[in-house]
C-alpha positions as CSV (number, residue, x, y, z in Angstrom):
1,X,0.0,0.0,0.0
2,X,1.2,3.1,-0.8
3,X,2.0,6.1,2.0
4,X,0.8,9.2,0.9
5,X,2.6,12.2,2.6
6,X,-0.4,14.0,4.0
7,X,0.1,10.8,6.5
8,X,3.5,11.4,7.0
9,X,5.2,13.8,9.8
10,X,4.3,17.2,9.0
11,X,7.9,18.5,7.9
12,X,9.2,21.6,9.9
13,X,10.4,23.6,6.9
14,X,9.0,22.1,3.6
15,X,11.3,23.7,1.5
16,X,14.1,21.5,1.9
17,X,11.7,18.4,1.4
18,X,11.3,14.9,3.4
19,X,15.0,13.9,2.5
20,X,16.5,16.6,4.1
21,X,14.4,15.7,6.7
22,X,15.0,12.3,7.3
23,X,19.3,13.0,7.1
24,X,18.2,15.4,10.1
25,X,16.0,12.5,11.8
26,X,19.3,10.3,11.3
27,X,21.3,12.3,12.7
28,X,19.4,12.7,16.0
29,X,19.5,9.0,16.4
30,X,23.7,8.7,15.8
31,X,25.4,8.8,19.4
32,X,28.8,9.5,19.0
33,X,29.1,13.1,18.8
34,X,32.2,13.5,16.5
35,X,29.9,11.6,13.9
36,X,27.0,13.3,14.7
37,X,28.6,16.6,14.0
38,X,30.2,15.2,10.7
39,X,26.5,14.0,9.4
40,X,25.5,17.7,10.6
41,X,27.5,19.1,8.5
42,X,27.0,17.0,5.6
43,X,23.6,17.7,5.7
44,X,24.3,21.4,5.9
45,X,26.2,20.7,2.3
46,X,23.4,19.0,1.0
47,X,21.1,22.5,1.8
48,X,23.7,24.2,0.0
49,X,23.9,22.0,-2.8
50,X,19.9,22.4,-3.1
51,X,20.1,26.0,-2.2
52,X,23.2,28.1,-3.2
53,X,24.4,31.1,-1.8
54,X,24.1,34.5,-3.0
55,X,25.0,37.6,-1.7
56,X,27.3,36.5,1.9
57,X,28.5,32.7,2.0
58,X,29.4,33.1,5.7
59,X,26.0,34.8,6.9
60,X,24.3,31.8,4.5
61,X,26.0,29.0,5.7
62,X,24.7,30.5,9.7
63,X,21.2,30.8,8.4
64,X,21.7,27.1,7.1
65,X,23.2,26.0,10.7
66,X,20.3,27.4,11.9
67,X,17.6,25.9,10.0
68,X,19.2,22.4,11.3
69,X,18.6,23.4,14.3
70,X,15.1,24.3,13.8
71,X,14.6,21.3,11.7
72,X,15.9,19.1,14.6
73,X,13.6,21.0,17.2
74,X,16.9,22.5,18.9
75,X,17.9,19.2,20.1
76,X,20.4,18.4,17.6
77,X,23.9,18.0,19.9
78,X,26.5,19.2,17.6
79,X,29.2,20.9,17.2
80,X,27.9,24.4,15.6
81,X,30.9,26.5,13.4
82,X,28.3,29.2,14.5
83,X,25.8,30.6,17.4
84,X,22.7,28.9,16.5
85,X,19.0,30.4,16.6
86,X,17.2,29.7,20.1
87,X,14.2,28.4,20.6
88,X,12.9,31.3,22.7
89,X,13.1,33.3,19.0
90,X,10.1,31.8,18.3
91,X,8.5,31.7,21.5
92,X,6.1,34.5,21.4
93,X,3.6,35.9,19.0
94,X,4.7,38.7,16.7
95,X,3.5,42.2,17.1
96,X,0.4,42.8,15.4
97,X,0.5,45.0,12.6
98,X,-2.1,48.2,12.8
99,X,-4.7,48.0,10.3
100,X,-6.3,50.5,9.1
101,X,-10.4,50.2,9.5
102,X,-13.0,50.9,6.4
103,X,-14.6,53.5,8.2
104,X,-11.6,55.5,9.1
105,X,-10.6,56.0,4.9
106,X,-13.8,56.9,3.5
107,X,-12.8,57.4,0.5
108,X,-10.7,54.1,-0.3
109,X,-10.9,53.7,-3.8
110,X,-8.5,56.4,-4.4
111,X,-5.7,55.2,-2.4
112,X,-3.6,57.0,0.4
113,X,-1.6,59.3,-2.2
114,X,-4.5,60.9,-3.5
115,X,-5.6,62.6,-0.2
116,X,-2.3,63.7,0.7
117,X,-2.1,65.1,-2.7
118,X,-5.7,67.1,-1.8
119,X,-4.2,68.1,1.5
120,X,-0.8,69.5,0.0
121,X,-3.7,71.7,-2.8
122,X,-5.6,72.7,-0.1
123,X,-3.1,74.2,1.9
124,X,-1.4,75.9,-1.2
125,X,-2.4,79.9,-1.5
126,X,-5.3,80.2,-4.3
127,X,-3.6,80.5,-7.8
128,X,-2.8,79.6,-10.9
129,X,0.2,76.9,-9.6
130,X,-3.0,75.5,-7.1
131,X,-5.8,75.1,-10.2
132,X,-3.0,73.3,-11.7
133,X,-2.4,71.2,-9.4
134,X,-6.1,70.6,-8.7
135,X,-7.3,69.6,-12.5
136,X,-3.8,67.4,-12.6
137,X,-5.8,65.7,-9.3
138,X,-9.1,64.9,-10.9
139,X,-7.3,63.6,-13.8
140,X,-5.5,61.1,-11.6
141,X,-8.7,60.4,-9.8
142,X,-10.9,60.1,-13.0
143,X,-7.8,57.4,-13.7
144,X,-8.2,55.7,-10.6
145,X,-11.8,55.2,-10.5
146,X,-11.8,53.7,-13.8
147,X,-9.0,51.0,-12.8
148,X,-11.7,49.6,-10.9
149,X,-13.6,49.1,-14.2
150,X,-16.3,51.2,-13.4
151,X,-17.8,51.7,-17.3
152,X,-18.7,55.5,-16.6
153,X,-17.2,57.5,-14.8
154,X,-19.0,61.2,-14.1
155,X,-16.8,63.9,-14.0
156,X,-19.3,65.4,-11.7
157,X,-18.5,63.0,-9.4
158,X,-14.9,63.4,-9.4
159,X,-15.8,67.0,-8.3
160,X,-18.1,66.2,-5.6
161,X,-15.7,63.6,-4.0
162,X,-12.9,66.6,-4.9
163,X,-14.6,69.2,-2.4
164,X,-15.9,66.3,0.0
165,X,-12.3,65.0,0.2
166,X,-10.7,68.5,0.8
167,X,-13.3,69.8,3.4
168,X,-14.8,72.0,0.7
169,X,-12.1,74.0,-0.3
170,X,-11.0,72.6,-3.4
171,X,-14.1,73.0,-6.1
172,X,-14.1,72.7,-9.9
173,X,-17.1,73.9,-11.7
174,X,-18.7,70.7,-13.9
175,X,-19.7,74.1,-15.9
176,X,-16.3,75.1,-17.3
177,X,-14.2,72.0,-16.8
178,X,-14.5,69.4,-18.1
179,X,-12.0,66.0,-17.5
180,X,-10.6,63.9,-20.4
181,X,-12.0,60.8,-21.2
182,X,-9.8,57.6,-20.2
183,X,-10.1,54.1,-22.2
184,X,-9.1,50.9,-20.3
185,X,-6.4,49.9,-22.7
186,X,-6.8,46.0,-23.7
187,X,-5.8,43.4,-21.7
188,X,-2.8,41.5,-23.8
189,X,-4.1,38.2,-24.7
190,X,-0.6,36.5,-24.8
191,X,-0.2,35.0,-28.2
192,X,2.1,36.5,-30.4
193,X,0.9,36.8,-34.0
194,X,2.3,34.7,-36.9
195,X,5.1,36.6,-39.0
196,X,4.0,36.0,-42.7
């Protein structure tokens, strides 16, 4: 009968496979320690012969030390060329990462760029160098909301969300401006045509 490896051991760090594996498993089970830490670092050649190094050999070959440590559940008794990883590294939970919640970014769709960008307008001194700025903004924001394949896209509402966005101090009359039209250019279909 064959054994399939979802009924296997559950391998510590799949990316060096069950062979890798099972030279670490061996090794656990050798008792003379002047063999054990030859097969250790045999093994360790065998990860570098799977994975080469780029970039710094030494700082690669510790990183490889260490994942035989991990592999072994830090009970390997070897000989390390290196200070190995502990196992209190891993002990606790990493610090959560701040989200930021759907309510608190109203205006999502257009990014995080694209408010700083109003901000930045809105504190500029009324001018020439501000309209500008402010028509370059709805361009960009006419651009974004048709990324999300929305078929048509209002310029009126690219004003509203304009002055709603900047507290009402940025406004564009839908009377005398009027926003380019954007085409979703086609998606490429990945076959190359035939040279005649």
């Amino acid at each position: 009968m064959l054994t399939y490896n979802n009924h296997l051991k559950r391998l510590i760090l799949p990316e060096y496979g069950r062979n890798i594996q099972r030279m670490v498993d061996h090794c656990l089970t050798i008792e003379d320690r002047d063999e054990r830490t030859r097969c250790a670092h045999s093994i360790v050649a065998a990860m570098l012969t799977l994975f080469p190094a780029t970039g710094d050999a030494t700082e690669y070959r510790r990183k490889l030390w260490d994942h035989l440590m991990i592999m072994s559940d830090f009970s390997l008794d070897v000989d390390c060329p290196f200070e190995h990883v502990e196992r209190q590294v891993f002990a606790g939970a990493p610090d959560p990462v701040p989200a930021e919640r759907p309510g608190s970014m109203p205006f999502m769709n257009y990014g995080k760029i694209i408010p700083q960008l109003i901000d930045t307008a809105a504190a500029m001194e009324p001018g020439e160098e501000r309209d500008a700025l402010v028509l370059m903004i709805a361009h960009q924001m006419k651009k974004t909301l048709m990324g999300y394949k929305l078929d048509n896209v209002e310029d009126r509402r690219i004003f509203d969300d304009l002055r709603a966005m900047s507290h009402g101090i940025l406004t564009l009359d839908p009377e005398q401006t009027h926003l380019l039209d954007f085409k979703q250019a086609p998606t490429p279909s990945g076959k190359k045509k035939k040279k005649r």
